[in-house]
C-alpha positions as CSV (number, residue, x, y, z in Angstrom):
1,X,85.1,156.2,91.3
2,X,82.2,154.8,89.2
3,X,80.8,156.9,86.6
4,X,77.6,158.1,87.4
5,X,74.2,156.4,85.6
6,X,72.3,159.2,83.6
7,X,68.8,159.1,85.5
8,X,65.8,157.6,82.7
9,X,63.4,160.2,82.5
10,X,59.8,159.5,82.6
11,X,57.1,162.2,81.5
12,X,53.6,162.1,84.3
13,X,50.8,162.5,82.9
14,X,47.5,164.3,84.8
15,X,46.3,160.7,86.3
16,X,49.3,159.7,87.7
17,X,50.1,162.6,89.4
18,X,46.2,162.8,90.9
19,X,46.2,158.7,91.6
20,X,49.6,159.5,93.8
21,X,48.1,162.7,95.3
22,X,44.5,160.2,96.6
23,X,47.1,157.9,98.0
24,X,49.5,160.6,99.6
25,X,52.8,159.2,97.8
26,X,54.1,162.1,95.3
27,X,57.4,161.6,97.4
28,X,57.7,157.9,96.5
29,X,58.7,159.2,92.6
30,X,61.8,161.0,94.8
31,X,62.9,157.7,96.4
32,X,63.3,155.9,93.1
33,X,67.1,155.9,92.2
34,X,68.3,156.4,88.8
35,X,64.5,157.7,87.3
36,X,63.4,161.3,87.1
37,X,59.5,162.2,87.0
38,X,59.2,165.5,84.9
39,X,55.7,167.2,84.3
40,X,54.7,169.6,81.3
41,X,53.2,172.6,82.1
42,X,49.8,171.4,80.4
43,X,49.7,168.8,83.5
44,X,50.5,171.3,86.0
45,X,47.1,173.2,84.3
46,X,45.5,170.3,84.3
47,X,45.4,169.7,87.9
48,X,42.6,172.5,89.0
49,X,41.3,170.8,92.3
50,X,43.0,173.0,94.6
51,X,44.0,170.6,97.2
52,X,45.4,168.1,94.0
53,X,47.1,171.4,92.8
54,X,48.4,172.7,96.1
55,X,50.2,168.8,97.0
56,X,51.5,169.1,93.0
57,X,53.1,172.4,94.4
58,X,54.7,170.8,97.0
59,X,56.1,167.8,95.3
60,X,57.4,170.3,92.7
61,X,59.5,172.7,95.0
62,X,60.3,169.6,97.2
63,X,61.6,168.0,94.0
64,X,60.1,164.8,93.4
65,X,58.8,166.6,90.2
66,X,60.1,168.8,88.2
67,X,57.9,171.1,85.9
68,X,59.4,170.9,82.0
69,X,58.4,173.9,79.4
70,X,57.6,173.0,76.0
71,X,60.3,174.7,74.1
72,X,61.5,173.0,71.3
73,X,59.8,173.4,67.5
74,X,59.4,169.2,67.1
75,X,57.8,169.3,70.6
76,X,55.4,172.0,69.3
77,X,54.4,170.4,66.4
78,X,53.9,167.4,67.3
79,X,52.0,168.9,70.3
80,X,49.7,170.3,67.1
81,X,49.3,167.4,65.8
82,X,48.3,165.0,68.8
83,X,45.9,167.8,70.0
84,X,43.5,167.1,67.2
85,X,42.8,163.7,68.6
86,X,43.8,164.0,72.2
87,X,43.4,166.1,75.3
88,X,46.3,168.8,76.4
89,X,48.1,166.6,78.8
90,X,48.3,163.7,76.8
91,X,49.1,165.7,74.1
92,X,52.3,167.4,75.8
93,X,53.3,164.3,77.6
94,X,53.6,162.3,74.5
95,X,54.7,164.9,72.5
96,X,57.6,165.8,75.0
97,X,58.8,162.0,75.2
98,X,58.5,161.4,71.4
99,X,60.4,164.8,70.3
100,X,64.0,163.3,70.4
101,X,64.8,163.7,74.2
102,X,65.2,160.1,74.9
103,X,62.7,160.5,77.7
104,X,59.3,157.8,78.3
105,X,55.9,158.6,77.9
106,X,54.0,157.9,80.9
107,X,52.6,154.5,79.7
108,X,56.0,153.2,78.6
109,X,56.5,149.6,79.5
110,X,59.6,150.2,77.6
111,X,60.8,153.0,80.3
112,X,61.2,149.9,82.9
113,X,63.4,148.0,81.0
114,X,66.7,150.1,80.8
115,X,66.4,153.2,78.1
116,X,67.9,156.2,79.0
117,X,67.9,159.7,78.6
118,X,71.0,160.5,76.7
119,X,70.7,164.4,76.7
């Protein structure tokens, strides 16, 4: 038996997640073998529009999505730091993927070309 892959994780920010939700295709991140589609809970904020909000709900219990806290102190500060120059969802999703999880920003051309999460 093969080992299994670890699954690349990629961080969605708030415009991906609405683009998807206009188009109807939050369930396309689910078909996409070996990547994981995690948001912070600044994106899940973000998204106020209640339909937008109520199809993020879905995706989320459905599990295309899953909703990631912002626990850890380099996260945090980092999270500080980009929030001087940037908005809350940017901020978290960049802080989350540049905090030593391995994981891809949402902009990463990088993320298609083989890293992976090594947690």
């Amino acid at each position: 038996m093969a080992a299994s892959i670890p699954a690349r994780v990629v961080v969605v920010d708030t415009s991906v997640v609405i683009n998807l939700v206009h188009v109807n295709r939050l369930d396309i991140l689910g078909r996409l073998d070996g990547w994981e589609f995690v948001v912070p809970e600044q994106i899940v904020e973000e998204v106020s529009e209640p339909s937008q909000a109520a199809m993020l709900m879905d995706a989320l219990i459905a599990g295309p999505l899953r909703k990631e806290p912002s626990t850890k102190t380099a996260e945090l500060e980092i999270y500080a730091e980009l929030r001087q120059v940037m908005g809350r969802g940017e901020a978290a999703c960049l802080a989350m993927a540049q905090s030593g999880t391995g994981w891809l920003p949402p902009t990463s051309v990088a993320g298609f070309c083989g890293k992976e999460n090594r947690d």
